[in-house]
C-alpha positions in Angstrom: 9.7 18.8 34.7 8.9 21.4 31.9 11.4 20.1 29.7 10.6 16.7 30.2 7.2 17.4 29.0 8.2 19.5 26.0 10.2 16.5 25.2 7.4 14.4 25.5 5.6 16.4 23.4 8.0 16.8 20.7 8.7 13.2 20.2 4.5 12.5 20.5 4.1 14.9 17.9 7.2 13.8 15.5 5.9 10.5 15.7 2.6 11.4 14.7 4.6 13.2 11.5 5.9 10.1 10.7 3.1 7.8 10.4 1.1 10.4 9.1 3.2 10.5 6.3 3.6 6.8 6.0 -0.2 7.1 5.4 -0.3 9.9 3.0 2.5 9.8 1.1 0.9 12.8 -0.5 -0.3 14.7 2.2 -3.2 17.8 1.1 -3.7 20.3 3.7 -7.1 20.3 3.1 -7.8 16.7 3.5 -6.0 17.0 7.0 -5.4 20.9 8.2 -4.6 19.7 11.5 -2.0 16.7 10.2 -0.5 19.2 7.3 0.5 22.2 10.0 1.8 19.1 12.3 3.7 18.4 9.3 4.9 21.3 8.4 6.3 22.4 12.1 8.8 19.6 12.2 9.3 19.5 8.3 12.8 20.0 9.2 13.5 17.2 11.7 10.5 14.7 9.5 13.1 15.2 6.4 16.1 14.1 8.1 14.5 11.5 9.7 13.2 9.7 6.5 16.3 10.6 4.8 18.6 8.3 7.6 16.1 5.8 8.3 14.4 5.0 4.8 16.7 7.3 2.2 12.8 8.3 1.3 12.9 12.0 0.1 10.3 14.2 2.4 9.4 17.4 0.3 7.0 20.2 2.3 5.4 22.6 -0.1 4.4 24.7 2.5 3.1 27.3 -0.1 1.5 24.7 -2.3 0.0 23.1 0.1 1.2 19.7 0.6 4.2 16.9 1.4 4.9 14.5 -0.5 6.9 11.5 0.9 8.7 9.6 -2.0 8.4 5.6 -1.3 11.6 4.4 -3.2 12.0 0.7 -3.7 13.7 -1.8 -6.2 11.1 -3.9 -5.6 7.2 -2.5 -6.4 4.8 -4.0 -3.9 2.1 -5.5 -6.7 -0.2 -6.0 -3.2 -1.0 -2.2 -3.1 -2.0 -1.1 -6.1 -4.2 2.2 -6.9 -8.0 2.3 -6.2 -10.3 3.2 -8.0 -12.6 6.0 -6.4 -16.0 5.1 -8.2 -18.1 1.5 -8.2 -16.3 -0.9 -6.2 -13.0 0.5 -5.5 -10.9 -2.2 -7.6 -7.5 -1.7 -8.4 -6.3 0.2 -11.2 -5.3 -1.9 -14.5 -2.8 -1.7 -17.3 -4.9 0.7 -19.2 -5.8 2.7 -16.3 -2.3 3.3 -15.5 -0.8 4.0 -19.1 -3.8 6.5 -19.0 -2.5 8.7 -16.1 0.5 8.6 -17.2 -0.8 10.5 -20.5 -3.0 12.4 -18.7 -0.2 13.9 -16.4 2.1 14.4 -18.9 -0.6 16.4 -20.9 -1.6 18.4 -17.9 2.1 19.5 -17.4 2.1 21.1 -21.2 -1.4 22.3 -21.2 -2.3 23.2 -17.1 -5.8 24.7 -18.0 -7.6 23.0 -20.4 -11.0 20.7 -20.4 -12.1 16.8 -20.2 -12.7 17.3 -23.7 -9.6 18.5 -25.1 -7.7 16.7 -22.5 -9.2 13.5 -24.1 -8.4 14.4 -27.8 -5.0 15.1 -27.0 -4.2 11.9 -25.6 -5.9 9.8 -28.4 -3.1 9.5 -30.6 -0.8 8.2 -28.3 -3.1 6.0 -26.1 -5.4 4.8 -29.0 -8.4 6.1 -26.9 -11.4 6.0 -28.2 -14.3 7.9 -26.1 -17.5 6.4 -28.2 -16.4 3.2 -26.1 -17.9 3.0 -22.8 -15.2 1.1 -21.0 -12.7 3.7 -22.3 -14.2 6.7 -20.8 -14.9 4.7 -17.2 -10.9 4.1 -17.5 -10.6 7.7 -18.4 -12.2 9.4 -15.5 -10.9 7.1 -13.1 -7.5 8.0 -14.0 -8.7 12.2 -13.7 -10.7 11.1 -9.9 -7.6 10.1 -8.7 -5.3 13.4 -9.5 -8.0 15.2 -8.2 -8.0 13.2 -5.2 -4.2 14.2 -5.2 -4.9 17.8 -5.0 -3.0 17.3 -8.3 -6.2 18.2 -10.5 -9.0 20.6 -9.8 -12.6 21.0 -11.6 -13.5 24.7 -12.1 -16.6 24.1 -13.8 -18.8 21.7 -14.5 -19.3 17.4 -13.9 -15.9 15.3 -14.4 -17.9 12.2 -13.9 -20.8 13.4 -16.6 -18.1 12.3 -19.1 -18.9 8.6 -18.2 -22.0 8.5 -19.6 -21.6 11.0 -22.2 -18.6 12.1 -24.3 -19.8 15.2 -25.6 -20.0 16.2 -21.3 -17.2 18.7 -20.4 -15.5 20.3 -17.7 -13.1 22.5 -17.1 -10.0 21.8 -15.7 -7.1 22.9 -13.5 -3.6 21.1 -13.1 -1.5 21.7 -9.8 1.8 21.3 -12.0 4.0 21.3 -8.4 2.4 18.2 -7.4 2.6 16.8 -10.7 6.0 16.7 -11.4 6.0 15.6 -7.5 4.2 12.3 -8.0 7.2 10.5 -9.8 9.1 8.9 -7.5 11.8 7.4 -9.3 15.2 8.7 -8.9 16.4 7.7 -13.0 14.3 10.9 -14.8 11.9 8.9 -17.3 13.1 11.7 -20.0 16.5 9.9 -20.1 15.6 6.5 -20.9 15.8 5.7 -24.8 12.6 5.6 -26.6 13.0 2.0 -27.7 13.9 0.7 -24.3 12.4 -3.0 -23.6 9.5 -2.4 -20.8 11.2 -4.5 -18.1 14.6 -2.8 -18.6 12.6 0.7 -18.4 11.2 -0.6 -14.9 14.3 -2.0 -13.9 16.2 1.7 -14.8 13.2 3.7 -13.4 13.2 1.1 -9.9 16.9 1.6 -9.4 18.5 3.7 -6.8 22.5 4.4 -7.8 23.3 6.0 -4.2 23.6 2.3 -2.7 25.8 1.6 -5.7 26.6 -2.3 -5.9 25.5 -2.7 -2.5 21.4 -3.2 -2.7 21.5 -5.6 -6.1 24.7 -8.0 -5.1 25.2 -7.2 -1.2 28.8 -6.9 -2.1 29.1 -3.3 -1.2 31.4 -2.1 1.2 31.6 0.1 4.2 29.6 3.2 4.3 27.4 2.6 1.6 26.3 -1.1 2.7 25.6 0.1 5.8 23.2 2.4 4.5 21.7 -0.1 2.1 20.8 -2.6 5.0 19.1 -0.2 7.1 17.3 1.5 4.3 16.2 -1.6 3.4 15.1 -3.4 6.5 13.4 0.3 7.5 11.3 0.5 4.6 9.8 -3.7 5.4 9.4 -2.4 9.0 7.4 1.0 8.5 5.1 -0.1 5.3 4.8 -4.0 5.7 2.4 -5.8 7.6 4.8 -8.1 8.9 8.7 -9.2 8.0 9.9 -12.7 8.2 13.1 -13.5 8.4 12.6 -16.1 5.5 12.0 -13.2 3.0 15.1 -11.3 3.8 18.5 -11.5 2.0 21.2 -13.1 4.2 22.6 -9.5 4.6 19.6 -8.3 5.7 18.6 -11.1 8.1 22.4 -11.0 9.7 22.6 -7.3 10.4 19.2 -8.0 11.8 20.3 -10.7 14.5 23.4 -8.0 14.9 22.8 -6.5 18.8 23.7 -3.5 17.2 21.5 -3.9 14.0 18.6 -4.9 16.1 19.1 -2.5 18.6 19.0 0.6 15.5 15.9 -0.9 14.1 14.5 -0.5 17.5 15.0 3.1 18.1 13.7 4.2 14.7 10.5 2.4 15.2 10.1 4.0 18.5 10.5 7.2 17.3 8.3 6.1 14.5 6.0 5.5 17.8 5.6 1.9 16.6 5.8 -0.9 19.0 7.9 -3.9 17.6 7.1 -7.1 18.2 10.2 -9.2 17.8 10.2 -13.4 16.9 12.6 -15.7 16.3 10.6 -15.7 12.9 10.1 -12.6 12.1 9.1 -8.7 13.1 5.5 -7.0 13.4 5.5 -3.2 14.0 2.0 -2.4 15.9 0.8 1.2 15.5 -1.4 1.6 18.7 -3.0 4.6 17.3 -3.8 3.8 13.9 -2.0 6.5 12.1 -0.1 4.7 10.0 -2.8 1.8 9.1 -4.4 1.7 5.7 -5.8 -2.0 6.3 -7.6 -3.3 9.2 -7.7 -6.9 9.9 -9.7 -8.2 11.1 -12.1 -5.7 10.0 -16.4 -6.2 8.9 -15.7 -4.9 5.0 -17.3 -7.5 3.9 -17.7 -11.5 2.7 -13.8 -11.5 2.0 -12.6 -11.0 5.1 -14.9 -12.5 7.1 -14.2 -15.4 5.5 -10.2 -15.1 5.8 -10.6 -14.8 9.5 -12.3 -17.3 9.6 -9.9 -19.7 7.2 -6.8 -18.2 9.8 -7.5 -21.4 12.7 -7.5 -23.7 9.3 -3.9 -23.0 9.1 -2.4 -23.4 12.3 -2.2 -26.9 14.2 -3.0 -26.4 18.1 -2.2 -30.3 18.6 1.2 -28.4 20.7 -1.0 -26.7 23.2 -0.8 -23.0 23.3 1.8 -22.8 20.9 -0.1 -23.0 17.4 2.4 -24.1 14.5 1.4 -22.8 10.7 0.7 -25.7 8.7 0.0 -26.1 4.6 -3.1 -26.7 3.2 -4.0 -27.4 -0.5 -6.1 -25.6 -2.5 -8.8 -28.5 -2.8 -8.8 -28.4 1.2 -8.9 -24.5 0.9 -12.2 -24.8 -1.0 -13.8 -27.6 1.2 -13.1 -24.9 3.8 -15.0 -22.4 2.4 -17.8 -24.8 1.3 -18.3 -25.7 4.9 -18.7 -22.0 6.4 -21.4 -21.6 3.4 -22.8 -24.2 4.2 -22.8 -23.5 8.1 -24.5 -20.4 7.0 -26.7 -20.6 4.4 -28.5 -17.3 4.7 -25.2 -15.5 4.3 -22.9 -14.9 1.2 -25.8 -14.6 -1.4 -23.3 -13.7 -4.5 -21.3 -15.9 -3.6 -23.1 -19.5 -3.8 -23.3 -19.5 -7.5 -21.6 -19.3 -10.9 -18.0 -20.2 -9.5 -18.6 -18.2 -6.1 -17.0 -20.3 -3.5 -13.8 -20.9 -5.5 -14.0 -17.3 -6.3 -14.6 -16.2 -2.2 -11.7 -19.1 -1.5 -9.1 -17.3 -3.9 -9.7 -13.6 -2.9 -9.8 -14.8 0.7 -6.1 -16.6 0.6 -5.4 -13.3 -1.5 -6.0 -11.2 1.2 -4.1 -12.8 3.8 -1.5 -13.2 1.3 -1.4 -9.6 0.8 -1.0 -9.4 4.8 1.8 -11.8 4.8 -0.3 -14.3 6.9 -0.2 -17.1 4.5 1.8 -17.8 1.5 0.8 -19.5 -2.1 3.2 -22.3 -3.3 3.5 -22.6 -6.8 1.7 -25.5 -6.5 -0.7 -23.8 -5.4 -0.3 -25.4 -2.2 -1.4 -22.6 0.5 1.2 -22.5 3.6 0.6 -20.7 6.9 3.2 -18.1 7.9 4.3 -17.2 11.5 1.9 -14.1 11.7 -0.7 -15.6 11.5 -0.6 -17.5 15.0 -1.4 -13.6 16.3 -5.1 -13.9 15.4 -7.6 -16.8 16.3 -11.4 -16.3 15.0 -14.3 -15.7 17.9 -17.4 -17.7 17.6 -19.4 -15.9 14.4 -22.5 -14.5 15.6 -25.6 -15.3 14.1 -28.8 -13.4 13.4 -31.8 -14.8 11.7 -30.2 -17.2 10.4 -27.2 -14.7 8.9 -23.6 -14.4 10.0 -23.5 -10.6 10.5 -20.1 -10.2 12.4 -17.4 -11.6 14.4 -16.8 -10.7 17.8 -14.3 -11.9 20.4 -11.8 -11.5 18.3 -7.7 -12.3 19.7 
């Protein structure tokens, strides 16, 4: 009985590891001491794990601090871009990115130095100019988010004073361990040549030579397709919101119908403590607890989202009974959609009833369940339901004064 329960425990807790990590790629112990010591006591076993299941390199800088998982892929998910920790949380741009790049690559020469200097050293290269307002938003963005790495540390003074004033300073301490650890590619950036086109630079930086010919042409043999395949279809499982067969390569979506393929994929997402949900169409791997989630839907964050529950029954056809089929709709009948929940509501959605609004709330609505894989865009623009999206069905909204406030009686 003992053992049975220290088993118990061990694979609770490993599992726990897992998605935690899946979460927090870059783990800090002080944003979770609890999650980090977890961590750390089956750093061992969490390494090998994510090295057969995902070939995703696990490092645990036990001295430092922090673990980073490193989320290889060949093909960059555009969906989950980095947010921005001031205003409204939108994604990082071009300019913010080619910013933190300098930025990091500065820190690593010059560990202690101040927003100041830190700025004047990157203006040759960047073309920054800090009298420009929009530049020194882009700027500090690009410094919030190290810090929120651990990577990057105020010792003194207001990093967000800088914003409205260029002659603010601060000083300014670089973690250089987690620096160098935030580049994930397995190509060093150092050995590209300096000329290189930008999409050959991605497509050298993306690649992953251990899988050989195997991930880019499926023609690889033995060993090192096997290894591809389950890499691959791993990585979909554990940071996708849902994998339809459709989308997979016909390597991919065989090994998958394989007992023995299907039956692999099964045991690492139950030690992963997933539940799988498995379809003719597709696969959906439910974390009961949470962990692993970094997007709840549905979820009350906002017009957006109420809205793309709401849009979810206008792409299914329940003329079968219970089984609801995924249908298309155009963008024109997208809009009407929309129009009509305004105008059910007219109380609600303020900002988003003038000046373009409703197309605007109709595009980053099919956006988001885009992102989620419920619905995909034509490029017609033609918006078609997907199987995943037959899991949800909108409650009645409630109404309150004559405002939609929130959903409930949600399946």
């Amino acid at each position: 009985m003992a053992e049975t329960t220290l088993d118990r425990t061990l694979t609770d807790e490993r599992s726990v590891g897992i998605r935690t990590m899946l979460r927090h790629p870059l783990l800090d112990t002080a944003y979770d001491v609890d999650a980090f010591r977890n961590v750390v006591r089956h750093r061992i076993w969490l390494e090998q794990w994510f090295e057969d299941a995902c070939g995703w390199p696990l490092v645990v800088d036990v001295a430092a601090g922090f673990a980073r998982l490193v989320k290889r892929t060949e093909q960059p998910d555009a969906t989950r871009p980095l947010l921005r920790t001031r205003g409204t949380g939108g994604p990082f741009d071009r300019r913010r990115y080619q910013l933190l790049c300098l930025v990091a690559a500065e820190l690593v020469r010059h560990p202690a130095t101040t927003v100041g200097l830190l700025a004047a050293a990157i203006t040759a290269e960047a073309g920054f100019d800090s009298s420009r307002y929009g530049e020194r938003v882009a700027f500090v963005d690009a410094l919030r988010a190290l810090i929120g790495w651990g990577a990057l540390r105020p010792s003194a003074g207001e990093v967000d004073a800088y914003v409205d004033d260029n002659q603010s300073n601060a000083l300014l301490v670089a973690d250089t361990a987690r620096l160098h650890r935030l580049l994930s590619s397995a190509t060093s950036a150092s050995a590209l040549a300096e000329d290189v086109a930008v999409e050959t630079a991605v497509n050298a930086l993306a690649a992953e030579p251990r899988y050989g010919a195997a991930a880019p042409a499926e023609d690889g043999v033995g060993e090192q397709r096997l290894r591809w395949l389950r890499h691959s279809l791993a990585r979909k499982l554990l940071d996708d919101p849902a994998v339809h067969i459709d989308d997979l390569s016909a390597a991919e979506a065989e090994y998958a119908a394989n007992p023995a393929g299907r039956r692999w994929l099964r045991d690492r997402m139950a030690e992963a403590g997933f539940e799988l949900e498995e379809r003719i169409e597709g696969f959906v791997g439910v974390d009961p607890d949470g962990i692993a989630t970094d997007r709840l839907f549905p979820a009350p964050n906002g017009n957006v989202y109420q809205v793309a529950l709401l849009l979810v029954d206008h792409f299914l056809d329940d003329r079968f009974g219970k089984e609801r089929r995924p249908i298309a709709r155009t963008r024109v009948e997208v809009e009407s959609a929309v129009d009509a929940i305004l105008d059910r509501f007219p109380g609600w959605a303020r900002s988003h009833r003038t000046d373009g609004g409703p197309a605007r709330l109709a595009t980053d609505a099919v956006a988001l369940l885009s992102e989620l894989a419920l619905v995909r865009v034509e490029p017609d623009g033609t918006v078609s339901g997907r199987p995943a999206i037959a899991r949800y069905r909108a409650g009645e909204p409630i109404a309150r004064h004559g405002e939609m406030s929130r959903f409930e009686d949600l399946s």
